[in-house]
Steps between C-alpha positions, in 0.01 A plus 500: 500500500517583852321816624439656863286312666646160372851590681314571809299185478790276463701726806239419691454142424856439557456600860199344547630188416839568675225550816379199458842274434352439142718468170311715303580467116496873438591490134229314393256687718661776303404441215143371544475881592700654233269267252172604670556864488618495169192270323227479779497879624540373859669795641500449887508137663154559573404507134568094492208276436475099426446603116811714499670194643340268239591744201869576632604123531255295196561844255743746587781258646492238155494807251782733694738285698717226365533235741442141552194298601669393773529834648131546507514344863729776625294774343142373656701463851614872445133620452390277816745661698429861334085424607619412879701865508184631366304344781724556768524876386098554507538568097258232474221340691471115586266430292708657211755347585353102481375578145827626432653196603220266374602645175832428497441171654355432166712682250848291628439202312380756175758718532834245366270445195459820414888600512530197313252613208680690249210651316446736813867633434532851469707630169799543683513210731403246211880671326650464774449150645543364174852641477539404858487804787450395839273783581280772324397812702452753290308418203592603160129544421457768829804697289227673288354686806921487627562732132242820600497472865583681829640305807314363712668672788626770280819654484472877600732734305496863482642714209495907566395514110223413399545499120793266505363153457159466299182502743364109431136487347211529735128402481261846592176395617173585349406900436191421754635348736795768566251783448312287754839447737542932454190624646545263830911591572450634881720743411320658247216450647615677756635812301129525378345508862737794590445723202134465531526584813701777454285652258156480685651631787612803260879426620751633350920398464757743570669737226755236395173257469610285789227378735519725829555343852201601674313274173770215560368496813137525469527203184685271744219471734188541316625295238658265625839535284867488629667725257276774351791679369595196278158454353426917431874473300390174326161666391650823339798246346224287364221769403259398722487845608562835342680784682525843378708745766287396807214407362366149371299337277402125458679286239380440170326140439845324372507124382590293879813364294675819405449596913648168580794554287576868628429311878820260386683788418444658803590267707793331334650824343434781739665576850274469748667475778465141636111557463466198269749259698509660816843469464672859292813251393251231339281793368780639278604127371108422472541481107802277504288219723180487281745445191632247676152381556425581132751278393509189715084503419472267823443563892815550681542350885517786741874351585615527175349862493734579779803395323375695227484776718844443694678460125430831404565661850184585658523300812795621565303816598284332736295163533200544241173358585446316182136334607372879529674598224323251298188606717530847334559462215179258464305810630681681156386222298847389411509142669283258607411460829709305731713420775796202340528654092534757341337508158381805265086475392432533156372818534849591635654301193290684241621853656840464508459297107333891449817687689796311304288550143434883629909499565549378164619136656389187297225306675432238311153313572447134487196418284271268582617144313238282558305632177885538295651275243756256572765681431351809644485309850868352466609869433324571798624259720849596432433831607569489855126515666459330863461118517099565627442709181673244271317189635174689451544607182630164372165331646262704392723447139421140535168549592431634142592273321473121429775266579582451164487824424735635761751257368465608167524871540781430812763267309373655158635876633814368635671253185817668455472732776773593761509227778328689741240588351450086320597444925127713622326334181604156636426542869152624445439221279628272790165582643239361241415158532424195304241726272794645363631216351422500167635887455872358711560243202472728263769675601755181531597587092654855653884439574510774815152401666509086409690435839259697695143363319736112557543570853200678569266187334699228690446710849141467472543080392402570091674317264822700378834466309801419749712835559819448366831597720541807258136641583515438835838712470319764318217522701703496848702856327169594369342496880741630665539812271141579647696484854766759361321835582444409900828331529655835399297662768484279774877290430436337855144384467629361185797314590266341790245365250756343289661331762183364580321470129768572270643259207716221629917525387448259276258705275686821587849337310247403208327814447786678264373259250185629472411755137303751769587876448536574914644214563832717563374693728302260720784324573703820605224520736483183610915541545466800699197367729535123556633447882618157414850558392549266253142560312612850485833389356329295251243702357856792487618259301172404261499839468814567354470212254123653401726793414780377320243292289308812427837694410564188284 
């Protein structure tokens, strides 16, 4: 959950409290961050408001995190202290700060009830506490955005072939708005002034067609342009100008697109010289950082860009200037403006989508789900698009469609399907409320979905059949198969969340019993990543008895 600017808030409200001789209770302040950024889009500590505070303890805090009523008392106490930092710090003003307090004045009496009300359980935490974890951090129900995303604070690799691992599917803006996007690139734009200019001042380029010095000059100061001799070679790459031995003629009228693409090709493909970067080493690995770019499909802190950089030997050479890098390269219309990430635009993202199909590379595109079938946006979600893209497309699903009806076409796609894909069904149906009722029940007569409609009816306080220990076996292998994909990626991130959220020994010894086709291989996993010794032991164990069953 964490991200930047949480670690530094938390660093700095450990010395501020260490300042002030105060015992600070950092974890919790923790995670009343980690929860905001994730579900209230507060992304600075500026960004908190009373109603943030109001929705993170009465809402987010009964559906997400698995603790007591009586803890209620230590969480409001943790957001007093967290509005006195933001006070003392000038985040906030007085006044915001006594309607933040009034606020929580009044939600500490509310706030035990509503950890005590199961029907605001979340999927996951409703399993959970009723098989008896302490703790639930990471939600089961967040694991469908957890399947197709990037990291938050991603992990930057770099591979010198591009064709070796499939590019993920990407999401191309609108034909208008990139033709749009073209015809305002500075650099372009740029390239246009100078070959007017050289033609109605009946200029001409040298034999080889290069642009001569004495015009370099000339362009620099009557038009304003640092590097003439970058835009004149961009031009004639591009065929926004014609030359013939010395002489020149103006481009033909092409479609803004196809000069875009030829502009990404130019500038990712061809040596120029540290005219791009203003660095020659970066220039020549300029292709290899925009795949990157391409493939994470999220903005990348400037610190993490210098590791980048350092991994595959560049600073080495020299310190790199990544802020003007990024600078530049915003002036090529290749990344969005700005001094902390770096990120591609989608103008950027639909050239190099053009290079790799040009270069006979698979590019797959993500289509727009919103308007797909049910199956059609499982397929979809399970095809490794960002978390942002994902969430979109799953809402504007929803917002098609009916309660009932999204249950009907959701659970109706998924009855015999693989886990994970019954796993994304499930979650998204964890979303509907009571108006989905009637379509839940009628999927209590299916064998693989009855736990999930059981548990998903008593959550919300509906009348339901009790879960037997055998479905609440099943579903516990059935929910954590959804966890699989991630915990292969991230083992770490994994093991953390089970030691916090995961199945309690008890269950994990039980689970062998349980007629549930991965229910082998989730407890190899939970064997290689529990931290507590003897769960991992146990669920080693379970697992070799789910074998030797199968075998017998």
């Amino acid at each position: 959950m964490s991200i930047e600017w949480v670690n530094r808030a938390v660093d700095d409200l450990r010395a501020w409290g260490r300042a002030r001789g105060l015992d600070v209770d950092v974890d919790e302040v923790r995670l009343l961050c980690d929860y905001a950024s994730d579900y209230l889009d507060v992304n600075e500590l500026g960004d908190f408001t009373p109603v943030a505070f109001e929705e993170l303890l009465l809402n987010i805090y009964p559906r997400k995190v698995i603790a007591p009523p009586e803890s209620a008392p230590e969480t409001v106490a943790a957001a007093r202290t967290l509005v006195d930092f933001l006070l003392s710090t000038e985040e906030i003003g007085g006044k915001m700060a006594v309607r933040m307090r009034s606020v929580l004045d009044r939600i500490e009496p509310e706030m035990p009830i509503a950890l005590a009300d199961t029907s605001r359980f979340g999927m996951a935490k409703s399993l959970f506490s009723a098989m008896g974890a302490d703790s639930l951090e990471q939600q089961a129900g967040d694991a469908i955005l957890s399947v197709s995303a990037v990291q938050e604070e991603p992990v930057v690799e770099h591979c010198d072939c591009p064709g070796c691992s499939p590019l993920p599917p990407v999401r191309l803006a609108p034909r208008e708005t990139l033709v749009q996007s073209a015809l305002r690139v500075p650099l372009l734009t740029d390239a246009r002034r100078l070959v007017q200019w050289m033609l109605a001042g009946g200029r001409t380029p040298t034999v080889k067609g290069r642009l001569r010095v004495r015009d370099a000059t000339e362009a620099i100061a009557q038009l304003s342009v640092t590097d003439p001799g970058l835009l004149w070679e961009l031009a004639v790459h591009t065929g926004l100008v014609t030359v013939e031995g010395t002489a020149i003629f103006d481009g033909e009228d092409f479609d803004p697109l196809d000069i875009w693409a030829a502009t990404v090709e130019f500038v990712v493909e061809k040596e120029t010289g540290g005219a791009v970067t203003g660095e020659v080493s970066l220039d020549e690995e300029l292709y290899g950082l925009c795949d990157m770019l391409y493939r994470l499909q999220a903005p990348v802190p400037i610190p993490l860009v210098r590791e980048y950089l350092d991994e595959i030997g560049l600073v080495e050479e020299g310190e790199i200037d990544v802020p003007e890098v990024v600078r530049r390269l915003a002036y090529c219309g290749m990344a969005e403006p700005g001094d902390e990430l770096l990120e591609l635009t989608p103008l950027a993202l639909w050239g190099l989508h053009r290079l790799y199909t040009d270069l006979g590379i698979e590019a797959p595109q993500a289509a727009d789900l919103a308007l797909a079938d049910a199956p059609e946006l499982i397929e979809g979600l399970l095809s490794g698009m960002p978390a942002e893209m994902a969430e979109a497309d799953i809402e504007g699903w929803l917002r098609h469609r009916s309660p009932a009806q999204a249950v009907a076409e959701l659970l109706g796609s998924v009855s015999g399907a693989p886990s994970v894909a019954r796993g994304i069904a499930v979650t998204i149906v964890d979303r509907l409320g009571p108006d989905a009722e009637e379509a839940v029940r009628a999927f209590l007569e299916e064998p693989e979905l009855r736990p999930h409609a059981i548990h998903w009816l008593t959550a919300r306080g509906l009348a339901a059949p009790a879960l037997t220990s055998e479905e609440v076996l099943w579903m516990s292998v059935d929910m954590l198969v959804l966890a699989m994909p991630s915990a292969e990626e991230d083992p770490e991130t994994f093991a953390e969340n089970m030691s916090a959220s995961g199945p309690p020994q008890s269950v994990i010894e039980e689970m062998w019993r349980v007629d549930h086709p991965e229910v082998v291989e989730v407890l190899e996993l939970l064997g290689r990543s529990l931290r507590d010794h003897n769960a991992a032991k146990a669920a080693r164990k379970a697992a070799f008895k789910a074998r030797s069953r199968a075998i017998g």
